[in-house]
N, C-alpha and C positions, 0 to 999 in steps of 0.2 A: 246571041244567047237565047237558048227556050227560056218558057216561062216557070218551067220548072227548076230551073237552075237560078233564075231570079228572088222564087218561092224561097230557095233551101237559104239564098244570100240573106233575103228579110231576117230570117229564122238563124242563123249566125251575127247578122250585125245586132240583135235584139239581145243575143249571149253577150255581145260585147259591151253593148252599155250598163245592160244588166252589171256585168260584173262590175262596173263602174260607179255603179252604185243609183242609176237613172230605174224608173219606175217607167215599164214600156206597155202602151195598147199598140196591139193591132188596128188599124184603120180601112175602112171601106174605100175611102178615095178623099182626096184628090190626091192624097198619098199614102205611102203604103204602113208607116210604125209612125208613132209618134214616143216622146221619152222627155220625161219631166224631173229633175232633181233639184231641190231648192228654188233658187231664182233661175233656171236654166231649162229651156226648152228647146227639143231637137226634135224637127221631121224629118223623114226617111223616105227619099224615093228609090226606087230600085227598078230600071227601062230600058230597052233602047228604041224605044218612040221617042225622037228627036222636039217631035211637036209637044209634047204631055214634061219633056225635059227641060225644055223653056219657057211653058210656063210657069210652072215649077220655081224656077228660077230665080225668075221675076218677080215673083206675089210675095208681097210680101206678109207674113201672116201673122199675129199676135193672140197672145193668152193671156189674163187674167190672174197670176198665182199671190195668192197672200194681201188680194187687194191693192196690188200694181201690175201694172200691165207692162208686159213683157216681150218683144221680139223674138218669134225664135231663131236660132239656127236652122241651116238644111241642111242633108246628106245627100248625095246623090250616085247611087253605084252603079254604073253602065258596060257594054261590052263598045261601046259605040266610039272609034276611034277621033272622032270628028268631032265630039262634041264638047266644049268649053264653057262651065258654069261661070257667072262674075259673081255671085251671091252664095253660091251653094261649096260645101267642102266636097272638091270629089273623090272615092275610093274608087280607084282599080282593083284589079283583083289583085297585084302586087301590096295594093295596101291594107285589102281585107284580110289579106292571107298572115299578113305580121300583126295584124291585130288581136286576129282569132288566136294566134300563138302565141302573144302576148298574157291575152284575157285568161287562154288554159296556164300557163305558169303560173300567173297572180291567184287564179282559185286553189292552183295545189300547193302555194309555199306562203301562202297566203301575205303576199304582200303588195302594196300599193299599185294603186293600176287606175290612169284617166285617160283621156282624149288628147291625144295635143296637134296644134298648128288649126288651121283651119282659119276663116272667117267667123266672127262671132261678134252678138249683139246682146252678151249675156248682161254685160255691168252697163250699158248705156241709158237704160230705164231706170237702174236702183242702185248709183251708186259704184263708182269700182272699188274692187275690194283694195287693201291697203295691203301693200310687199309684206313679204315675212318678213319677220322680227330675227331669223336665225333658225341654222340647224340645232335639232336634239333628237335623242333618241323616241320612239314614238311606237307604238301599236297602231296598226294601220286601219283608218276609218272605212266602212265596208258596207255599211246601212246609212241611209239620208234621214233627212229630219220627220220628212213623210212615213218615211217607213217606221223611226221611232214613233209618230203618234201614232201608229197602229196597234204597234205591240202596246203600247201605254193604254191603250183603248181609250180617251178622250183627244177632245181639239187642244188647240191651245198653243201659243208659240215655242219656237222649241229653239233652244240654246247651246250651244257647242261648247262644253267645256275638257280643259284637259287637265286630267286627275293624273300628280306629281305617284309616281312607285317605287319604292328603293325592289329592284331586280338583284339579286344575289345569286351567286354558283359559289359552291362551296366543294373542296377537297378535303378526305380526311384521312390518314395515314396511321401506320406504328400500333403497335400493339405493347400489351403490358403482360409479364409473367411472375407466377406467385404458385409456389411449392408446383412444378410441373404444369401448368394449367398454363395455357397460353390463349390471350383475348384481344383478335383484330379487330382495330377502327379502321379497316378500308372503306371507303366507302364517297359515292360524290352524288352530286343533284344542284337545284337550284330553287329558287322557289320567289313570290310578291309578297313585298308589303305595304298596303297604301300608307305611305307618309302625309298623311292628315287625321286618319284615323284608326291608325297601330292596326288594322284588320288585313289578316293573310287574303290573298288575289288567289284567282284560281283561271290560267290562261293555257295550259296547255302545254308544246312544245315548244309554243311557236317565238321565232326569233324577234327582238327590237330592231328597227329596222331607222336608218338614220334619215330623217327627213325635216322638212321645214315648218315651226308650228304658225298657223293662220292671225294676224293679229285679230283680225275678227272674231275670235274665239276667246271666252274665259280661261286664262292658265292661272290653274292657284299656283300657290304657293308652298312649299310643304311645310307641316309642321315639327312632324320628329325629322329630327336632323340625321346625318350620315350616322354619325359616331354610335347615336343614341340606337338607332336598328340596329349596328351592324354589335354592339352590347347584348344586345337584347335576342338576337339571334344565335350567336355565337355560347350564349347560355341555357336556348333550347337544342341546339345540335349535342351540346356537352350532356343533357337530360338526355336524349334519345340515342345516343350513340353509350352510353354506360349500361354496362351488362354487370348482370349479379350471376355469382358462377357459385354452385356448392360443391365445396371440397371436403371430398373423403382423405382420412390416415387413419393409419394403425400404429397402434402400441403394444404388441403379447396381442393376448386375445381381444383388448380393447380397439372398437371403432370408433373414431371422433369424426365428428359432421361439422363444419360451417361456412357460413355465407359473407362472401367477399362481393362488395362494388368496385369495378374497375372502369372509370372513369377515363376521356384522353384527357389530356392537356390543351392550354391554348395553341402552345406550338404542334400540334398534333392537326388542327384546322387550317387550310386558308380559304379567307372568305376574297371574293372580288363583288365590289357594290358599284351599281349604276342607276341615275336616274332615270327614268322612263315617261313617259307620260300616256296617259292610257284616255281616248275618247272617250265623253260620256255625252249623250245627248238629254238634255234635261226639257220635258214638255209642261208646259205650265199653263194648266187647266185653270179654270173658275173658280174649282176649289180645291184642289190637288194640285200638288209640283211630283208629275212622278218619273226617274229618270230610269234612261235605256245605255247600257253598254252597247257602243258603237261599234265597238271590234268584233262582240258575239251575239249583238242581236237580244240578249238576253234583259230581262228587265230586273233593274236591283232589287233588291229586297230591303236594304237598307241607305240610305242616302249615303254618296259617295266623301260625303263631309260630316257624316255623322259625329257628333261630338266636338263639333266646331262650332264656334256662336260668329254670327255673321252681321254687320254691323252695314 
């Protein structure tokens, strides 16, 4: 392979981890990307110098993150038939090629996307993480905890927690008629409510996606219960779907005017509710606890527990 085509690999496997959520420099040498996320570090060679591939290999090289030190992983992308890492994950192009195709699905449908198989020495220094606890529904973590103290603009350790959403879709049907005048509630959408602290979510299109929550991770609990959202909603669809219609008749010369509300009914609605759990990265400064939505990057404006006393 030229060394142009090596260039362009760096420059694609850097989109891959990226989208993985890894925070990548460029490096001068002794290899070519390095990529940091959490406790997890990954070097990047990209060669077919057999000698620079074995050392490589072999070295073994450690960071420092969070005040533990840490073994990284290696990459190793080669055209070089002959060459066999013990240490390093190697990518062919066969397996650049599925990653890269991978990485662009996960940014446009925006769903979960990491690394897998490989040799790794991520949990050997600090700990292995503990199995999941079980699938549930989830919005897909998409920024590291580094990247939340960024956007938070202070240090400070940073916390995964997963904030419980009642997810609703709602259908509405039938219409009502009164002296001529006919008033449809067709009509359908979906929409969040954090069940801890009654406040509407605001996420887009995008779909929940069924995946495993991390026991390492705070999962509250909810507070408002199914029944109590799905009350409570079902009684603002009934406000916003009621149309006031003004009716004209005549009598002889006489015009009469007035204003009817036509409401639907409950049977006029169906709601479908699911729990969801939505990433919040909470960074807890010196003096400040200030958290970051994992899914968009965005920083709350109000705590995701607001109105909750915590004990």
């Amino acid at each position: 392979m030229g060394e142009l085509i090596h260039t362009h690999a760096v420059t694609e496997i850097r989109r891959v981890l990226e989208t993985a959520g890894y925070d990548c420099e460029i490096e001068e040498g002794p290899f070519n990307l390095s990529a940091v996320r959490d406790t997890k570090c990954i070097l990047v060679m990209s060669s077919d110098d057999t000698g620079l591939l074995q050392r490589f290999d072999m070295t073994p090289y450690t960071i420092t993150l969070n005040g533990t030190k840490v073994r990284c992983d290696k990459i190793i992308f080669t055209g070089s038939s002959y060459f066999q890492p013990k240490e390093s994950d190697l990518w062919t192009r066969e397996k650049l090629l599925k990653y890269i195709g991978d990485a662009a699905a996960a940014r446009i449908w925006s769903m979960p996307f990491d690394l897998v198989g490989g040799p790794s020495y991520a949990y050997t220094n600090v700990g292995i993480r503990q199995p999941p606890i079980g699938y549930d529904l989830v919005l897909p973590l998409r920024i590291s905890g580094q990247e939340a103290a960024r956007v938070a603009r202070q240090q400070g350790n940073t916390v995964l927690r997963m904030i419980p959403y009642w997810y609703y879709q709602y259908k509405s049907g039938g219409e009502a008629t009164y002296k001529g005048k006919s008033v449809s509630f067709d009509e359908e959408g979906s929409g969040w409510i954090n069940a801890i602290n009654d406040l509407p979510g605001q996420f887009g299109d995008v779909v929940p996606q069924e995946a495993e929550l991390p026991q390492d991770a705070e999962v509250m609990a909810p507070v408002t219960s199914m029944d109590d959202a799905k009350e409570r909603v079902k009684a603002d669809l009934i406000k916003k779907l009621t149309r006031r219609v003004r009716i004209k008749t005549t009598a002889g010369d006489a015009i009469f005017a007035e204003e009817k509300d036509f409401r639907p009914s409950d049977e006029n609605i169906e709601l479908v509710f699911k729990k969801v759990y939505v990433p919040v990265w909470q960074v807890r400064g010196k003096k400040d606890i200030v958290e970051v939505n994992a899914y968009s990057g965005e920083e709350l404006t109000l705590p995701s527990d607001e109105g909750c006393e915590v004990f």
